[in-house]
MIDO-856368 format. One line per field, with one value per residue (C-alpha): chain; residue number from 1; x, y, z. Coordinates in Angstrom, 3 decimals. Layout:
chain c(A,...)
n c(NUM,...)
xx c(X,...)
yy c(Y,...)
zz c(Z,...)
END
This chain:
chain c(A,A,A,A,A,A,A,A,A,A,A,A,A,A,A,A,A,A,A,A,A,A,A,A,A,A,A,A,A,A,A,A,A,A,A,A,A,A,A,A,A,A,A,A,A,A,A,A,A,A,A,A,A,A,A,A,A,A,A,A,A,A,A,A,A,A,A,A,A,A,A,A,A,A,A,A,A,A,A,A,A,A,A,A,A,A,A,A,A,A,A,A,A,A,A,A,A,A,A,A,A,A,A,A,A,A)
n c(1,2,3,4,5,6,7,8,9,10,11,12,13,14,15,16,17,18,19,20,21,22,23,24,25,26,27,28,29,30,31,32,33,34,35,36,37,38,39,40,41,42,43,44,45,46,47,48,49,50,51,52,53,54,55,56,57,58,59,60,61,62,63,64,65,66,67,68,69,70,71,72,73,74,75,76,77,78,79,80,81,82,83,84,85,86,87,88,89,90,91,92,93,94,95,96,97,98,99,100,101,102,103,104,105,106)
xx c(0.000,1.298,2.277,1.153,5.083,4.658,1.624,3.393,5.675,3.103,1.289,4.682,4.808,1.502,1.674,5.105,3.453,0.520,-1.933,-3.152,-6.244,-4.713,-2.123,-4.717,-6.288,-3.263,-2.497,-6.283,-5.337,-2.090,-3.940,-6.940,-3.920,-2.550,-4.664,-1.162,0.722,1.410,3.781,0.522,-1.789,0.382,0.833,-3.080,-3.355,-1.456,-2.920,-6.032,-5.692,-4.453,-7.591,-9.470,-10.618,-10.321,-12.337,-10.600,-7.212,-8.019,-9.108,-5.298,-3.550,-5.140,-4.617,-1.140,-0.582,-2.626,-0.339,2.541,1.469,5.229,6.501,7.171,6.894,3.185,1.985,3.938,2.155,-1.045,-0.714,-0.097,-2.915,-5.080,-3.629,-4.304,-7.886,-8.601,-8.894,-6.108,-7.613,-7.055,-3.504,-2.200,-3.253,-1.474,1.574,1.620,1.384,4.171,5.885,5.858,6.611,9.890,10.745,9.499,6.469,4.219)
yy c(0.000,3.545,6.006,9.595,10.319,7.688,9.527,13.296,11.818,10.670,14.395,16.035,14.148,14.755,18.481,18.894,17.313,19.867,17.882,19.669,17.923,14.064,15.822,17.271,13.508,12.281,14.568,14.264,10.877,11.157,13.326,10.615,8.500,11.024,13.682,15.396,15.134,18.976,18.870,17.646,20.141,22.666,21.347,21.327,24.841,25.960,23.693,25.079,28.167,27.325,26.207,28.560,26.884,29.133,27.670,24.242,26.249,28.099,25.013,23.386,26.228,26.807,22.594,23.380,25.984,23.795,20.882,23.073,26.434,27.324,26.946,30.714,29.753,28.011,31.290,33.125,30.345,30.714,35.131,33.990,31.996,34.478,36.961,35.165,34.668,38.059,38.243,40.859,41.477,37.652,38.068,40.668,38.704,35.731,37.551,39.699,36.384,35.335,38.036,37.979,34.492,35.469,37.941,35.922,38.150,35.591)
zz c(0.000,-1.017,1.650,2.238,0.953,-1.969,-3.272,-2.720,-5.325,-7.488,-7.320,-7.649,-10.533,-12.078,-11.723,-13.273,-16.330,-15.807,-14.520,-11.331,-10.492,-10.782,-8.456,-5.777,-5.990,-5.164,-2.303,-1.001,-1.277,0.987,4.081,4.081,4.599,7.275,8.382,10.132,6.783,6.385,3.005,1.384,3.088,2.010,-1.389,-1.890,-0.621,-3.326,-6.001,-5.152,-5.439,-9.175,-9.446,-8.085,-5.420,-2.713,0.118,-0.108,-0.578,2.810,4.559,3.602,4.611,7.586,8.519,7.872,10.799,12.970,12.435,12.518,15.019,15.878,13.030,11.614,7.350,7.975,8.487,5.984,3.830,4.991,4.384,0.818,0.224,1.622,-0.458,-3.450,-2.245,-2.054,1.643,2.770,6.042,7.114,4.802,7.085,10.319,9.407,8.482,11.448,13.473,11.898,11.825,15.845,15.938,13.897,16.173,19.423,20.298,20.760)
END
């Protein structure tokens, strides 16, 4: 049985050759496998926001800083995404948060 790191692979794969949604089944695939897996949730955070998907893009990002809260890039991440959602308000929050936790202002 593939692993949550055997199908990353197999979705890094598939969107190299351009094929985004076979890669965000893939990576869907891998966090059903491990819900704590945050190289896919991040992965399908920016997929989907290819996509246009910005509700499911969100969602990923969002997993990814609860899987990872100290971890200073998860929230530079998760600014991004909301950026490219449109939602600046949320984009600043996140990067302020990160900013802090940077800085160790948290």
């Amino acid at each position: 049985m593939a692993t949550a790191y055997d199908l990353y692979d197999e979705a890094i794969a598939l969107r190299d050759a351009g094929e985004k949604p076979g890669a965000v089944a893939k990576l869907e695939a891998a966090v059903a496998l491990d819900p704590e897996f945050a190289i896919g949730h991040g992965l399908l955070a920016k997929l989907y926001v290819d996509l246009a998907e910005s509700d499911k893009a969100i969602f990923h990002a969002k997993r990814v800083v609860e899987i990872e809260p100290d971890d200073t890039f998860s929230y530079t991440a998760l600014s991004i995404i909301y950026q490219r959602c449109g939602k600046i308000p949320e984009a600043e929050h996140a990067k302020a948060i990160a900013f802090n936790k940077q800085h160790g202002l948290d």
